[in-house]
C-alpha positions in Angstrom: 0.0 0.0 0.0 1.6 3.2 -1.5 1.9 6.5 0.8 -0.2 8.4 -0.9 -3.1 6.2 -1.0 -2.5 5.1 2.9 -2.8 8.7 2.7 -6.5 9.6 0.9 -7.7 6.5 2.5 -7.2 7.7 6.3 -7.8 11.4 5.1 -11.4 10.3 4.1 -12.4 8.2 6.8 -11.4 10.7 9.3 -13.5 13.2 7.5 -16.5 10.8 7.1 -16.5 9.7 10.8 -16.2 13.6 12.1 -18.7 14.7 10.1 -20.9 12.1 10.5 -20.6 12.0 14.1 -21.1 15.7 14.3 -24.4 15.0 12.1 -25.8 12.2 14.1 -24.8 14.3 17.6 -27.3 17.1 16.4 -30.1 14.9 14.8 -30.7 12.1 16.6 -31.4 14.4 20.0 -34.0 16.2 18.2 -35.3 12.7 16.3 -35.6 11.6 20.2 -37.5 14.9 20.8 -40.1 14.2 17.7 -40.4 10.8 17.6 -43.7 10.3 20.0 -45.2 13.5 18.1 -44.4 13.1 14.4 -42.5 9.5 14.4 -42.3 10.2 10.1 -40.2 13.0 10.8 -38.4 11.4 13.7 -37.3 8.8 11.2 -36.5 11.2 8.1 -33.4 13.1 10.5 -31.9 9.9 11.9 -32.0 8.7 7.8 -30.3 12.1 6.9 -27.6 11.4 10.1 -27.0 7.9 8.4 -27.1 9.3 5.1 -24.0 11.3 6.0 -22.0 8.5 6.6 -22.6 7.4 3.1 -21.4 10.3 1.1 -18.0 11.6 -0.1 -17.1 14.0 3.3 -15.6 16.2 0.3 -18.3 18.1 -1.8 -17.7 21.0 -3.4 -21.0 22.9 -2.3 -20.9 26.2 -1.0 -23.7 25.2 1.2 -24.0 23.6 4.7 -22.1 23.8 8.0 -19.1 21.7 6.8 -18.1 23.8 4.0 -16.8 26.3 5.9 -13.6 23.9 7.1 -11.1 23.2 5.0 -10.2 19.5 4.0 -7.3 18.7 6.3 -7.7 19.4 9.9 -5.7 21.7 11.5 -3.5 19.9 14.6 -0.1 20.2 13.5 0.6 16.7 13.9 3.4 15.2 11.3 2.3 11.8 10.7 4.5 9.2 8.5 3.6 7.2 5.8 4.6 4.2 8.1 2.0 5.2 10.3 -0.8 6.0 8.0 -0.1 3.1 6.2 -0.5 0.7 9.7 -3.7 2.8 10.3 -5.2 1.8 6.4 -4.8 -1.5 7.5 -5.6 -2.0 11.1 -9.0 -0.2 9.3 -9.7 -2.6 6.3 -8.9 -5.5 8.3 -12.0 -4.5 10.8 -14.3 -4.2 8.0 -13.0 -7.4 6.9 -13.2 -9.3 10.4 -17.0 -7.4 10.7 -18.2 -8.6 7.2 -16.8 -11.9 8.5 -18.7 -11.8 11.9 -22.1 -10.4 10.0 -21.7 -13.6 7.0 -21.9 -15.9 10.1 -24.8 -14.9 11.4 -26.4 -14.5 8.8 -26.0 -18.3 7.9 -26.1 -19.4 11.3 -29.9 -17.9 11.0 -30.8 -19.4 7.8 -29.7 -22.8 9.5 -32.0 -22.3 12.8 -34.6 -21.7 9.9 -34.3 -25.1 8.0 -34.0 -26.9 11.1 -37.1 -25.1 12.4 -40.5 -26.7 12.0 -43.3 -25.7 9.9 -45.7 -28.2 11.5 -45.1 -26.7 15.1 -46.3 -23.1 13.2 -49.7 -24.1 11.8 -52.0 -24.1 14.9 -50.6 -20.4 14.8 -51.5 -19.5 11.5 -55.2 -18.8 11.4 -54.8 -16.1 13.6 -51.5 -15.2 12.3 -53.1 -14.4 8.8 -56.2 -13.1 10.5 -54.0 -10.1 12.0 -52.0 -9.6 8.6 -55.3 -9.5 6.9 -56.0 -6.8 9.5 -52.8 -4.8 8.6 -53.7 -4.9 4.8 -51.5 -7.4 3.7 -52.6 -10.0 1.2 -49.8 -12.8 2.1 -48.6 -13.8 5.4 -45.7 -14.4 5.7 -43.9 -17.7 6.2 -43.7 -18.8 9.7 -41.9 -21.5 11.4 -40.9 -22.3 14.9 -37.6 -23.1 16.7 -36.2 -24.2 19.7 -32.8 -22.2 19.3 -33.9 -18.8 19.6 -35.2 -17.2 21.9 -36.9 -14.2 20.8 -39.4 -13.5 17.3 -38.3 -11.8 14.7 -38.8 -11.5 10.8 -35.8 -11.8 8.6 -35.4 -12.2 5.0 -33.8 -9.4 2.7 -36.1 -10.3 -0.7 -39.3 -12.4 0.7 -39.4 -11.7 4.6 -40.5 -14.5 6.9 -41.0 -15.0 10.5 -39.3 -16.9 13.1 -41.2 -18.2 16.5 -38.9 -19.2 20.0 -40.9 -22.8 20.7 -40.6 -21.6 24.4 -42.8 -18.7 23.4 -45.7 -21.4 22.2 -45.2 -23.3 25.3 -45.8 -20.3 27.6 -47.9 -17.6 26.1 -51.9 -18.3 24.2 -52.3 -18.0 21.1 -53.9 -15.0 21.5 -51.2 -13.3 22.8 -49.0 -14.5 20.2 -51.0 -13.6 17.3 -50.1 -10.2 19.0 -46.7 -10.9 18.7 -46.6 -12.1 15.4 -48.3 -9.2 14.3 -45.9 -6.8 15.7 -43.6 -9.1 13.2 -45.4 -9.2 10.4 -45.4 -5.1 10.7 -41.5 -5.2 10.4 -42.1 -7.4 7.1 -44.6 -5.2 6.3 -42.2 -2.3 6.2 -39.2 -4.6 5.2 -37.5 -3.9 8.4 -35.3 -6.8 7.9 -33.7 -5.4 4.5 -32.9 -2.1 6.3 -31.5 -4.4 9.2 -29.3 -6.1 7.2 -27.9 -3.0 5.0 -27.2 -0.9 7.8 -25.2 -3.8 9.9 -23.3 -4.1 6.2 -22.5 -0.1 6.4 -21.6 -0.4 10.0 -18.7 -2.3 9.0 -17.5 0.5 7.5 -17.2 2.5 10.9 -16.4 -0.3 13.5 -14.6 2.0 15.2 -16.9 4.8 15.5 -19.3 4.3 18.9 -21.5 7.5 17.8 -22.5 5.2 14.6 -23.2 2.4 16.5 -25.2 4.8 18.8 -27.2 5.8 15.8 -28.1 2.4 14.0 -29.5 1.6 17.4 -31.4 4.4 17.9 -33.1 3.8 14.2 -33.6 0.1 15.3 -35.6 1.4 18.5 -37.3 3.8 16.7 -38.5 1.0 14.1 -39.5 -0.9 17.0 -41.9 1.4 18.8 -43.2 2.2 15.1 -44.2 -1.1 14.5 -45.8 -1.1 18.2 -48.1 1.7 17.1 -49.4 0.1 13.9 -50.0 -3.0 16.3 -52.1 -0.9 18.7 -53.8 1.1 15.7 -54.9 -2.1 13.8 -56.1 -3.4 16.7 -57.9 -0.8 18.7 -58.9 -1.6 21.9 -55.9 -4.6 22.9 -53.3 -2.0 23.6 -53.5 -3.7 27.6 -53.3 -6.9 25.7 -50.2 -6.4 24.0 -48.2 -4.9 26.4 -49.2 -8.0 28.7 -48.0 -10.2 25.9 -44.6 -8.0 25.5 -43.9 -8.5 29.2 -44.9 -12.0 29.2 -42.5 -12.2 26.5 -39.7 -10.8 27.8 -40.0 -12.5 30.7 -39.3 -15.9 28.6 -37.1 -14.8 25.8 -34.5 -12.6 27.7 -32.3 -15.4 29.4 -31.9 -16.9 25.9 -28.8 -15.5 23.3 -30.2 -14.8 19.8 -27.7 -14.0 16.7 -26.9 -10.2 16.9 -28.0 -9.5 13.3 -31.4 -10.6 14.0 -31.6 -9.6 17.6 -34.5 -6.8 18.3 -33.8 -2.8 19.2 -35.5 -3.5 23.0 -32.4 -5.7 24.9 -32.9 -3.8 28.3 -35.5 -3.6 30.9 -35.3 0.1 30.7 -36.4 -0.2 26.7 -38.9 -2.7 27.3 -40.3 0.2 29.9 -40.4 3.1 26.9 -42.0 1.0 24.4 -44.5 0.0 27.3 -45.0 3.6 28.5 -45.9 4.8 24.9 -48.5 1.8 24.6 -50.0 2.8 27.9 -50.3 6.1 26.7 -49.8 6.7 23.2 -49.6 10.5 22.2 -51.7 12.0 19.5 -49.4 12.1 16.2 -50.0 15.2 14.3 -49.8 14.9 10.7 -48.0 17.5 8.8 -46.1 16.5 5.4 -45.1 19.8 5.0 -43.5 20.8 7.5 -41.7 17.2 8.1 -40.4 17.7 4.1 -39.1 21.0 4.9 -37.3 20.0 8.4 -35.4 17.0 6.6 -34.6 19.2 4.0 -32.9 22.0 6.0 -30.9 19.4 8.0 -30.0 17.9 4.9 -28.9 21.1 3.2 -27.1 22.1 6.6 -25.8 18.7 7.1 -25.0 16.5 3.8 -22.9 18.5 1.7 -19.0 18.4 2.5 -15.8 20.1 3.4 -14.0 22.0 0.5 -11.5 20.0 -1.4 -8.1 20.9 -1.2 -5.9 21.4 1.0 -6.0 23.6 4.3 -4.6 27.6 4.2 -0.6 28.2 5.0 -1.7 29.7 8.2 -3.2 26.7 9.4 -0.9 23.7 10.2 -2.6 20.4 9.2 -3.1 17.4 11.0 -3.0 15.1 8.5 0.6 15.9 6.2 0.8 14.0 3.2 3.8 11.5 3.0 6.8 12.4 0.4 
């Protein structure tokens, strides 16, 4: 690995992980702020935040926050090509070891789903298809139950199906897990599981960065609650009914490890609390295209476009000196 490209490579993934870190910093505090009054708009600024990580960090727009910086940082820091090219590497190999990690989950997952059984699934289904029917959606999707997981969850990138924990049947009526399942069938519905899988591919990207990490959870959470709402709003009156179910739940499918790319957003009692309070007492969502278009579009003019190119004025020393 040549100097120079050890060089653009660390130079652009420090400016991608600032910037993007700075983005998610400011959005995801007011997503948190919106999300139990316009949960649309909520969801638009987190997706502008993860957007951010997806672009060049060098744009040559004379619009937004970051163009005002220059491209190198200013620290004064002389840094060899030795170094750089150690950091290239120490950075590719993550992505690789994380791509790795991600591969083996997702087939560990598509084995618990051959092994599971389709015949331990069909007392489920009439009610199961009842709620999707309920939801507006023509097909079900395919279910099948396992004894190696311990928690539901649909998965599937092109033809989303759902997976039951056999300890789940055992403990909970079917009524309560036609609940469940339709709390599923939402994410499949909104094909949750595709978004799941290409932001865990992104992450990769920024292993290193915690502030990402903060944000794809915070989008996963926010997915989950969403889906809780169209549960209670399909089903008017059961709101008590679910949240029993969620509790009863919990209460079986905690203690039991589930692959990480397939786990669920709530993992903590103090989650499992939120998503129970907003059942309990769901605010009224005011509906306003509008103004939610015009609030994602002024974070994403402030926020997407880039530093300029080039490199930073005499007067500043950089951080980042380019290797001879």
């Amino acid at each position: 690995m040549t100097g120079g490209f050890a060089f653009e490579w660390c130079l652009h993934a420090l400016h991608v992980t600032a910037q993007g870190s700075v983005a998610a910093l400011l959005l995801m505090p007011a997503a948190r702020f919106w999300e139990s009054r316009r949960p649309a708009l909520a969801s638009a600024l987190l997706a502008v935040a993860f957007l951010k990580f997806l672009l060049p960090p060098m744009l040559p727009a004379p619009s937004g926050i970051f163009s005002f910086f220059a491209a190198v940082p200013a620290g004064g820091v002389r840094v060899t090509g030795v170094v750089l090219a150690v950091a290239a590497v120490l950075h590719a190999a993550g992505i690789v070891f994380v791509l790795f990690r991600l591969a083996r989950e997702h087939a560990a997952i598509a084995g618990i789903w051959r092994r599971a059984s389709e015949s331990a699934a069909a007392p489920l289904y009439p009610l199961f298809e009842a709620r999707c029917r309920e939801a507006g959606t023509d097909r079900a999707p395919e279910l099948r139950v396992s004894r190696e997981i311990g928690v539901p969850f649909a998965w599937g990138v092109f033809r989303p199906a759902i997976l039951v924990p056999e300890a789940l049947c055992a403990a909970l009526s079917e009524d309560a897990l036609s609940l469940l399942l339709a709390h599923e069938a939402a994410h499949a519905r909104r094909r949750d599981p595709a978004r799941n899988v290409f932001e865990s591919t992104v992450a990769a990207l920024w292993w290193f960065n915690p502030v990402f990490g903060g944000l794809i959870r915070r989008r996963r959470a926010l997915r989950e609650e969403r889906c809780d709402a169209d549960v209670v709003k399909l089903l008017p009156g059961r709101a008590r009914d679910y949240a029993q179910a969620l509790v009863e739940a919990a209460s079986v499918a905690f203690p039991v490890r589930t692959p990480g790319v397939a786990s669920p957003a709530t993992t903590t009692a103090e989650e499992l609390a939120r998503r129970l309070r907003r059942i309990a007492r769901p605010e009224r969502v005011r509906r306003s295209a509008g103004l939610e278009a015009a609030a994602c579009l002024a974070a994403a003019a402030l926020l997407i476009p880039g530093v300029r190119p080039g490199a930073a004025p005499r007067s500043r020393p950089s951080g980042l000196v380019r290797p001879r």
